[in-house]
C-alpha positions, 0 to 999 in steps of 0.5 A: 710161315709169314702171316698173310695181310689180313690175319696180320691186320685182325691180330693188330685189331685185337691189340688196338681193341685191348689198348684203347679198350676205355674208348671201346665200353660195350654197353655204350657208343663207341668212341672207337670203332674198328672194321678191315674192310677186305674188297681188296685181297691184295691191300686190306685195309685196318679202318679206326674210327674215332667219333667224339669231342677230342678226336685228335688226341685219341688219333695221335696216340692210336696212329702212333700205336699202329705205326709202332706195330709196323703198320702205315696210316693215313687219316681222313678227318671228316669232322672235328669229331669224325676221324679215321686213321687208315692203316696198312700193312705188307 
């Protein structure tokens, strides 16, 4: 049985939390902040924000991440702190 988008985007949520979990300290602001934004059921959409200092280096390496665990991205950088990678899958 093949997994619908947004059960395949929430399991590849769970492992982006799990690999950048230092990023992720509960008692802290996040650096990385996770959201499916789901108005769309044809094409939900895994939403990654990064908000700190070296945000492009964390992006690189969580788009790289999310590509290899076959999902597409787009990045929207909003500042030199403020990026969001955007990542879809079939």
């Amino acid at each position: 049985m093949t997994k619908e988008p947004i059960e395949v985007l929430d399991d590849l949520a769970d492992q982006v939390a799990d690999e950048f979990e230092a990023y992720r300290q509960p008692d802290e602001f996040k650096d990385v902040s996770l959201v499916i934004e789901n108005s769309d059921k044809e094409r939900p959409t895994l939403i990654v924000h990064v908000d700190r200092e070296d945000a492009e280096f964390l992006v690189d390496r969580i788009e790289e991440f999310l590509r290899e665990h076959g999902a597409r991205t787009e990045r929207e950088r909003h500042s030199a702190t403020d990026v969001r990678v955007l990542a879809t899958v079939d």
